[in-house]
N, CA and C atoms as a LAMMPS dump frame, in Angstrom:
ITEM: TIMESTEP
0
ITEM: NUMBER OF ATOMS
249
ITEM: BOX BOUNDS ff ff ff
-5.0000000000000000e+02 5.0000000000000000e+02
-5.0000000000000000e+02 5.0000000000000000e+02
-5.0000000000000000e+02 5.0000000000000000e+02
ITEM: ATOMS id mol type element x y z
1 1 1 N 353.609 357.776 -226.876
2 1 2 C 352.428 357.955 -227.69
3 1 3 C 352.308 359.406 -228.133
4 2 1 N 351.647 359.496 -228.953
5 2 2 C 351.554 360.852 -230.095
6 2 3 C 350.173 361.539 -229.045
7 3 1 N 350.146 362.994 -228.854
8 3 2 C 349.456 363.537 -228.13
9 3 3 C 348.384 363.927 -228.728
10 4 1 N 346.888 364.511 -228.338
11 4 2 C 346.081 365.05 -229.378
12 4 3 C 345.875 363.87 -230.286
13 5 1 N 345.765 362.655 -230.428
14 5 2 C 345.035 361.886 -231.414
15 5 3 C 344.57 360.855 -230.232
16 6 1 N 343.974 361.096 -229.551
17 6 2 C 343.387 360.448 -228.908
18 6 3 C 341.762 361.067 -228.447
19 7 1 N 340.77 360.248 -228.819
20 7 2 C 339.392 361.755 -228.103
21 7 3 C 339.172 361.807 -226.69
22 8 1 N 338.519 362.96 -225.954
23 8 2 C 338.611 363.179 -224.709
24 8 3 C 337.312 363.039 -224.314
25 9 1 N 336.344 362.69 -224.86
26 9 2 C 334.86 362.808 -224.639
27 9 3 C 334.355 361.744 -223.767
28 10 1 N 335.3 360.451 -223.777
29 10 2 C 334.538 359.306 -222.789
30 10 3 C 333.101 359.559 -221.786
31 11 1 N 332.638 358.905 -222.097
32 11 2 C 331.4 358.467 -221.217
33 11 3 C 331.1 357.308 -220.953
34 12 1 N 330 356.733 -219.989
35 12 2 C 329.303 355.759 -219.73
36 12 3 C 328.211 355.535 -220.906
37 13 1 N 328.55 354.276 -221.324
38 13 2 C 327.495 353.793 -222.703
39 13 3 C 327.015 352.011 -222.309
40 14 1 N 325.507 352.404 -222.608
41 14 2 C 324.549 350.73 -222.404
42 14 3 C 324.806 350.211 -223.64
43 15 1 N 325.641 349.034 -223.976
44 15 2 C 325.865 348.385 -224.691
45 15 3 C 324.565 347.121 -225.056
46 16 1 N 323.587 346.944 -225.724
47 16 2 C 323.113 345.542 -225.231
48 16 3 C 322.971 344.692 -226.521
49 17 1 N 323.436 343.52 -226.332
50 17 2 C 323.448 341.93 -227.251
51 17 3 C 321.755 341.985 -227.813
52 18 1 N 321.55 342.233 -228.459
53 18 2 C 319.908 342.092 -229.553
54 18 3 C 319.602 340.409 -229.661
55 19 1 N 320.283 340.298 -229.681
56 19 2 C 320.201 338.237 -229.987
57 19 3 C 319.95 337.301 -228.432
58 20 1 N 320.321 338.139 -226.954
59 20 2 C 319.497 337.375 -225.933
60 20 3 C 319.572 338.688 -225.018
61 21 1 N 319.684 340.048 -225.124
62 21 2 C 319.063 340.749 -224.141
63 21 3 C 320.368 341.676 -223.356
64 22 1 N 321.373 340.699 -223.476
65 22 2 C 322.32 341.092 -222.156
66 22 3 C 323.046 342.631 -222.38
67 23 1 N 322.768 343.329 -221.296
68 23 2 C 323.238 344.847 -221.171
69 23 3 C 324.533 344.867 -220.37
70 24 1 N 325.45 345.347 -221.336
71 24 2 C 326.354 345.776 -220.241
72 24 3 C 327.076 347.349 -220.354
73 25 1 N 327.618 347.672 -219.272
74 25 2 C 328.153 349.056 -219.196
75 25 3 C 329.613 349.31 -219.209
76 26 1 N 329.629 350.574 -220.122
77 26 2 C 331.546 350.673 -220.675
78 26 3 C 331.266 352.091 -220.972
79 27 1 N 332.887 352.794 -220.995
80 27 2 C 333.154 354.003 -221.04
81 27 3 C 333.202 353.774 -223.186
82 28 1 N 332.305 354.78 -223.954
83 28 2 C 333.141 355.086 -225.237
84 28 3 C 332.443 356.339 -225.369
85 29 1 N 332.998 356.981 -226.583
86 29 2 C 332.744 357.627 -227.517
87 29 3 C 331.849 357.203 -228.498
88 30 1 N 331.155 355.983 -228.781
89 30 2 C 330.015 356.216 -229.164
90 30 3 C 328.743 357.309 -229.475
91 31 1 N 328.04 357.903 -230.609
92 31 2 C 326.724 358.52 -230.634
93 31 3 C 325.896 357.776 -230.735
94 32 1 N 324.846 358.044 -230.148
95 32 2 C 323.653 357.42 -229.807
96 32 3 C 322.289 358.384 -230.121
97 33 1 N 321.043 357.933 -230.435
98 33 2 C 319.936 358.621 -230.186
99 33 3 C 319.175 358.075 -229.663
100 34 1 N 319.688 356.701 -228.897
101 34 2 C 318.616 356.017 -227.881
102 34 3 C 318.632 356.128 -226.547
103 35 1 N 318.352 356.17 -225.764
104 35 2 C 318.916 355.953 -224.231
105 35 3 C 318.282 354.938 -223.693
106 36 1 N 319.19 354.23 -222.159
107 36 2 C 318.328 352.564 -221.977
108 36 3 C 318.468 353.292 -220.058
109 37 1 N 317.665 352.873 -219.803
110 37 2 C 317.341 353.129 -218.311
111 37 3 C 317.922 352.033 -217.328
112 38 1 N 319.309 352.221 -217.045
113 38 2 C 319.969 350.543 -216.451
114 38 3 C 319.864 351.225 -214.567
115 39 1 N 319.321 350.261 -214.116
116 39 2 C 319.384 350.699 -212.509
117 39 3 C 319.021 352.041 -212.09
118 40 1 N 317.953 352.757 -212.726
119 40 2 C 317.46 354.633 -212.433
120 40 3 C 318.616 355.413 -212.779
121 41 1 N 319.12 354.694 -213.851
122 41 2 C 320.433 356.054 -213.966
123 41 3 C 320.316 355.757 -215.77
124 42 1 N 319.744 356.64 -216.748
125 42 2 C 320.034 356.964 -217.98
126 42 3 C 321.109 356.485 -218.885
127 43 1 N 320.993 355.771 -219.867
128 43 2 C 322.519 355.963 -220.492
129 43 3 C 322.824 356.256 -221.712
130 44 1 N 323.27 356.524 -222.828
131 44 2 C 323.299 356.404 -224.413
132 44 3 C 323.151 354.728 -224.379
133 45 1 N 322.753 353.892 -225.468
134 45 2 C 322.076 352.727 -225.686
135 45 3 C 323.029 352.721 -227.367
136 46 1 N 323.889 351.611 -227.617
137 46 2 C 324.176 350.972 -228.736
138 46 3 C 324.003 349.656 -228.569
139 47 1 N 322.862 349.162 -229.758
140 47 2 C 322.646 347.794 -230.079
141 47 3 C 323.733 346.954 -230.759
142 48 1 N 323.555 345.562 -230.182
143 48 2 C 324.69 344.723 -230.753
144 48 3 C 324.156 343.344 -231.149
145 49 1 N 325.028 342.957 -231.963
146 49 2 C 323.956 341.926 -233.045
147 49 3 C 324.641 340.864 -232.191
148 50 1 N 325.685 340.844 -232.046
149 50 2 C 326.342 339.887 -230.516
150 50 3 C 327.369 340.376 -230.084
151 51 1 N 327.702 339.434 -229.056
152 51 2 C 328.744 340.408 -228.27
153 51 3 C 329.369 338.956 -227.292
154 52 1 N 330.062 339.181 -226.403
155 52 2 C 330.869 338.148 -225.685
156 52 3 C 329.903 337.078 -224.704
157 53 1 N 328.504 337.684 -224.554
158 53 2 C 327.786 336.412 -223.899
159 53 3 C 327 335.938 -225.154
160 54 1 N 327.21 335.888 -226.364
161 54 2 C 326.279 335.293 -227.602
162 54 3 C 326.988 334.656 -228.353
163 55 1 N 328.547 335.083 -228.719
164 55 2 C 329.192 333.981 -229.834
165 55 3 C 329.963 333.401 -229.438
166 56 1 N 329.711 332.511 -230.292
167 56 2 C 330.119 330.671 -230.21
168 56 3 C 331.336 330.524 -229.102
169 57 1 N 332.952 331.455 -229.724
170 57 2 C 333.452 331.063 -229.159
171 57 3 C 333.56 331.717 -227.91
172 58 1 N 332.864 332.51 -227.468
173 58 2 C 333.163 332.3 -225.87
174 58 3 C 331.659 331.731 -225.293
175 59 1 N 330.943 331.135 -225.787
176 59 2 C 329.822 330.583 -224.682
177 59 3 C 329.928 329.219 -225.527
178 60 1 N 330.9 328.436 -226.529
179 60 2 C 331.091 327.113 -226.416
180 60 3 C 329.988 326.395 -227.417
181 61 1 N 328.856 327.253 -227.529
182 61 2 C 328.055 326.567 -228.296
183 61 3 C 327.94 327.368 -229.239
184 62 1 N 327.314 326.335 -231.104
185 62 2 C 327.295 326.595 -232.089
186 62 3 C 325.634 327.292 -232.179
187 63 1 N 325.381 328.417 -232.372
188 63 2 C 324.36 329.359 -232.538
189 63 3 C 324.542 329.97 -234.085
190 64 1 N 323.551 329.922 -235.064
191 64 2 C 323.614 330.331 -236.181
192 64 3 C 322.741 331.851 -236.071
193 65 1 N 322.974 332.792 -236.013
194 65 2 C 322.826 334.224 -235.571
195 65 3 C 321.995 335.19 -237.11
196 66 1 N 321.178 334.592 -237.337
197 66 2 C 320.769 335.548 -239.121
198 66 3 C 319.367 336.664 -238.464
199 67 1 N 319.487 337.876 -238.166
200 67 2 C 318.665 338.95 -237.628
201 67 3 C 318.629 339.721 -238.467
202 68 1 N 318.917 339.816 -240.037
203 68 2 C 318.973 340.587 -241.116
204 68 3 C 318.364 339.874 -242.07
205 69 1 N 318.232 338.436 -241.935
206 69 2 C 317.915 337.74 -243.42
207 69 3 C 318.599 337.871 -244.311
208 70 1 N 319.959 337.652 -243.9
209 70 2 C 321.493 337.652 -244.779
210 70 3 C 321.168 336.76 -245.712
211 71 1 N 321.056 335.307 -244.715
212 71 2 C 321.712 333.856 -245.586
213 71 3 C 320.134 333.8 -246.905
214 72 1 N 319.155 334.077 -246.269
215 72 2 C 317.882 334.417 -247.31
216 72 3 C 318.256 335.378 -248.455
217 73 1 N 318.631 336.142 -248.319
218 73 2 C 318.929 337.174 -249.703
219 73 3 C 320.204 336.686 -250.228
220 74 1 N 321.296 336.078 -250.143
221 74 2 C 322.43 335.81 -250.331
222 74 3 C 321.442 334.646 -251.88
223 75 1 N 320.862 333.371 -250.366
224 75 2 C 320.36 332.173 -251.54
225 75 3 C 319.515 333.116 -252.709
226 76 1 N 319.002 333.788 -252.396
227 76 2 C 317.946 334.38 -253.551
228 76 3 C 318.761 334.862 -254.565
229 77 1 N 319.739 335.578 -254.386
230 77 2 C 320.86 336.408 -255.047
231 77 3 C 321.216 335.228 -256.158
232 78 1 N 321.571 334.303 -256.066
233 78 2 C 322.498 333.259 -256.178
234 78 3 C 321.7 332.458 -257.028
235 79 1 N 320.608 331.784 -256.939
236 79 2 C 319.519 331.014 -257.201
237 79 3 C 319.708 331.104 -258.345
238 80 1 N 319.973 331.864 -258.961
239 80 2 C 319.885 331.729 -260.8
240 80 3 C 320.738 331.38 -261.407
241 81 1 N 321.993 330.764 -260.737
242 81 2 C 323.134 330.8 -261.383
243 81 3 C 323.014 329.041 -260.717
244 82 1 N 322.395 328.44 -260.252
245 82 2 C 322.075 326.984 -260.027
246 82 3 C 321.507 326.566 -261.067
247 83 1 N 322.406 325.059 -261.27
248 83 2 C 321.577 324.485 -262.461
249 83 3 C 321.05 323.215 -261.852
């Protein structure tokens, strides 16, 4: 491997799923301006729209996931070009 292209900054980062709650903890390079309080110990906090306990294919079931009002602005977008 090529030296120097790799970053050295690793840390502990609160990852958590926005769609049912679940927090979990991992080393990145992530920036953050939130912090989440997991077990009295601080962490940087990146939100996730899902993650491995929310989509389909690893928890088996079909969940339609819209937290932006995608599929709503998409139809609106579109609507005029229906006859």
């Amino acid at each position: 491997m090529r030296k120097g292209i790799h970053p050295e900054n690793y840390r502990m980062v609160a990852f958590k799923d926005m769609s049912n709650g679940d927090v979990f903890l991992t080393r990145s390079t992530a920036n953050s301006k939130e912090k989440l309080d997991v077990e009295g110990i601080e962490y940087p906090l990146i939100k996730l729209e899902i993650s491995r306990t929310s989509h389909p294919y690893y928890t088996g079931k079909m969940k339609l996931v819209d937290t932006a009002g995608r599929i709503d602005k998409f139809k609106n977008k579109y609507a005029k070009f229906k006859k």
